[in-house]
N, C-alpha and C positions, 0 to 999 in steps of 0.2 A: 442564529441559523446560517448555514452556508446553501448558495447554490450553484448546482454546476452545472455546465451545458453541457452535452457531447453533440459533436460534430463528425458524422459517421456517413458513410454510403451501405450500412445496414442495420439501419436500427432497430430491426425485428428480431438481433439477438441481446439486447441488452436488459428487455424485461423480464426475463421469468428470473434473472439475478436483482436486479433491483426491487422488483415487489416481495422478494419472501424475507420472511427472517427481519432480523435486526435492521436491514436497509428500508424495507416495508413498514413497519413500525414508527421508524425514524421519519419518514415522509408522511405518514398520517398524522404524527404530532406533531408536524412543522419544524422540526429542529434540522432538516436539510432539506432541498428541493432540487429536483433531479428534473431538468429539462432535454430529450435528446430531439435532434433536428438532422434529418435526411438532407444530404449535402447535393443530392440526385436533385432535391426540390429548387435549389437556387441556378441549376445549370444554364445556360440559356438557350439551346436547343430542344427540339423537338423530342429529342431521342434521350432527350435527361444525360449527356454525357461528361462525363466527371475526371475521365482518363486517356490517355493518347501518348502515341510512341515516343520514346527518348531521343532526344536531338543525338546527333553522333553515332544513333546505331545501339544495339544491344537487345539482351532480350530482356521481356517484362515490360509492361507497362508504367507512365508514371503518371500519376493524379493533378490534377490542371492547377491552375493557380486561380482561374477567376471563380470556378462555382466557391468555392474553400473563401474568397476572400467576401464573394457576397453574400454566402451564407454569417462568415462570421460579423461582419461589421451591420448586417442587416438584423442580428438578432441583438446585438452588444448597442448597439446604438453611442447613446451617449456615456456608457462603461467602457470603451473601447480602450481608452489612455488608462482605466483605474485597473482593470480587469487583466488577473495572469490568465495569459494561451499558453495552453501547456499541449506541444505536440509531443505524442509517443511515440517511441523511436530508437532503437537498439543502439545509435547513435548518442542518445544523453544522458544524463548525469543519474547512475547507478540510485533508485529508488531503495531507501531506510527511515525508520524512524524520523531520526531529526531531521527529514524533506517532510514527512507527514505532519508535524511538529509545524514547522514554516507553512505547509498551506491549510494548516487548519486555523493560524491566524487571519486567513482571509476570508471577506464574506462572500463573495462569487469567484470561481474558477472557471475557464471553459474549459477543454478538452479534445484535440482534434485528434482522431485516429486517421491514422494511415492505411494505405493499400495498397495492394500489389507491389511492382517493386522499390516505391516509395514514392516521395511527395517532390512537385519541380522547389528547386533550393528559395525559387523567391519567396515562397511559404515560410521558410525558415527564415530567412534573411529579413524578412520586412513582416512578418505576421504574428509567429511565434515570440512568445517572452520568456519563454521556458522549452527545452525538452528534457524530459524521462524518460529511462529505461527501467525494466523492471529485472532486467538480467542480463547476462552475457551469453543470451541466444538469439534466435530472430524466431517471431513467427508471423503469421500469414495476414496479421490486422491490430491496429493497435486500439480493437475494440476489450479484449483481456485486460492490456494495462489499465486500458481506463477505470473497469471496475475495480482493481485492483488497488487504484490510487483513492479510489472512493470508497472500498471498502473503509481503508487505513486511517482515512483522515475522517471518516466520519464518527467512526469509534472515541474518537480526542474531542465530539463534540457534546458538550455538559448534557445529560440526560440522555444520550443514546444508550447506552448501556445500563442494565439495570442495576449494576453495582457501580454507584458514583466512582470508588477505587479502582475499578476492572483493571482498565487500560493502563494506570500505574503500575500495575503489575504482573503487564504482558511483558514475555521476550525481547529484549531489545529497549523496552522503556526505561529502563535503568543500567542500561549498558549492560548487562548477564541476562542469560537465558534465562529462562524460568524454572521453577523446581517441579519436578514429579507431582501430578497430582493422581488420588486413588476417589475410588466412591464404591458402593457394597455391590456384591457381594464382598463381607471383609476376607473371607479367602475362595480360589477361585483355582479347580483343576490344584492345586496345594500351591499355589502360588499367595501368597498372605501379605494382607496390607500392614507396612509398617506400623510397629503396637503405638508408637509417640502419637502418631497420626490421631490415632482413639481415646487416646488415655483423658483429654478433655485438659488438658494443663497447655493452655494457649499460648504462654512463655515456650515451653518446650517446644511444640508445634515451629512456632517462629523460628525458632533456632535454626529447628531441622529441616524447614525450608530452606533459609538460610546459606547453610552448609552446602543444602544440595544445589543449588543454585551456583552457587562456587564452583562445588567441580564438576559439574556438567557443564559450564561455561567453559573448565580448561581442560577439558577431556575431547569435547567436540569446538569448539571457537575459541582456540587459545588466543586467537589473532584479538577479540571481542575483549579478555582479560587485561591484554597489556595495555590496550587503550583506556581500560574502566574509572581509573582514579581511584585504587581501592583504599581504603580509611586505612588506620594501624589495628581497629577491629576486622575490617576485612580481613585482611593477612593472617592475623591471628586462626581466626576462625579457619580458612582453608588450611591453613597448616595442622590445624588439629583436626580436620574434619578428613585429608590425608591421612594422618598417621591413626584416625579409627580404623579408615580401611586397608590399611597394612601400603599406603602408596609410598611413596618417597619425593621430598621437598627437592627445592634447588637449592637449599642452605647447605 
C-alpha cells in the first residue's frame, strides 16, 4: 500500500477525481490511501491566512512558509526524515515514467501544491525533498499535478489495475509508445479493424503489435526510439515492418 498526503489550500477540488474510477477502487481495497489536508486549517490567524505579498515588490501573491511548514510536520510527525515532500512546480524535474517507477517504491509520499504566484523559497529550501513538474507550462495550482503524479504511480501498485500486465504495457513502460488498439464494431463508417487482430492466432497478434508499436514510436517520438535499447529483433522487425508500409530505413 502507498499513502499520500496532499497539502492544498483547496481541497474541495481533489475528490470527485480521487473517488471515481480505478483511484476509488484502489482506496476501498486498501492498496493506496489518499489523505488531503487544508493548509488554511494550520494557519495561525484568525482569517486562516496562507498568503502575503513578495518581499521586493511584484505582482501575485506568495504562500507563507509557516502555515506549509505546520501543516506538514504536524501531519508527518515522526515520518518526517523518511517521508518524500514532493512540491509541484513548473520549476522541477520533468514528470515520466521512471519518476513514477521511483515513487511507487515508496510507502508514503506527501505532496504540496502550490499557489498563486508561488511558494516563499524557504519551503523549497528546507521543506521540500523533491520537486515535479508535469510539463513545460504553468498553471494556476499544483493541485492537477498532484493527481496526476497519483494517478501514475498508483497504477504500478500490484492489484490496482485489473490486469496484473496492464501497466507493463502502457506507453512509456517499456520505452515505445503503445500499439493501436480496436474493439467492435469490427467495421465502422468502412473504417475496418485490422483482420490479424480477429484472426485468433495470438503469435500473429503479438507481432503486429509489435511492429506497430515500433513505428509509431518513430513516426511521432523518435526522440523516445533512440533512447529505447532496441534488441537486433527490434531492429529487424521495424525495418520490415517499414518496408510492409512502403516507408524507407536509414540503411
Amino acid at each position: 500500500m502507498i499513502r499520500f498526503d496532499i497539502f492544498t489550500v483547496l481541497p474541495e477540488v481533489m475528490s470527485a477525481y480521487l473517488d471515481a474510477s480505478i483511484l476509488g477502487r484502489a482506496q476501498e481495497s486498501g492498496r493506496i490511501l489518499v489523505e488531503v489536508h487544508n493548509i488554511r486549517d494550520y494557519a495561525a490567524d484568525r482569517h486562516r491566512t496562507t498568503d502575503d505579498e513578495p518581499y521586493g515588490g511584484g505582482g501575485g501573491m506568495i504562500m507563507k512558509p509557516e502555515p506549509v511548514f505546520t501543516a506538514v510536520e504536524s501531519v508527518l510527525t515522526d515520518k518526517l526524515q523518511s517521508t518524500p515532500i514532493v512540491l509541484l512546480t513548473p520549476q522541477g524535474r520533468v514528470f515520466s515514467h521512471s519518476i513514477a517507477q521511483e515513487m511507487a517504491s515508496h510507502a508514503h509520499i506527501a505532496l504540496l501544491c502550490g499557489r498563486y504566484e508561488g511558494v516563499d523559497e524557504r519551503i523549497r529550501d528546507h521543506l521540500a525533498t523533491d520537486e515535479i513538474s508535469i510539463g513545460d507550462y504553468v498553471l494556476t495550482g499544483g493541485e492537477l499535478p498532484a493527481l496526476v503524479l497519483i494517478d501514475a504511480v498508483s497504477r504500478l501498485v500490484p492489484g490496482v489495475l485489473g490486469d496484473a500486465f496492464a501497466s507493463k504495457q502502457d506507453s512509456h513502460a517499456v520505452g515505445l509508445l503503445e500499439h493501436p488498439h480496436y474493439t467492435r464494431p469490427p467495421e465502422y463508417r468502412g473504417w475496418v479493424v485490422p483482420p490479424v487482430l480477429r484472426s485468433g492466432d495470438h503469435a500473429q497478434v503479438d507481432l503486429w503489435r509489435k511492429k506497430q508499436s515500433l513505428l509509431r514510436t518513430q513516426a511521432r517520438r523518435p526522440d523516445l526510439l533512440g533512447n529505447a535499447n532496441l534488441s537486433e529483433e527490434d531492429q529487424r522487425l521495424l525495418t520490415e515492418a517499414l518496408q510492409e508500409q512502403g516507408g524507407k530505413t536509414d540503411e
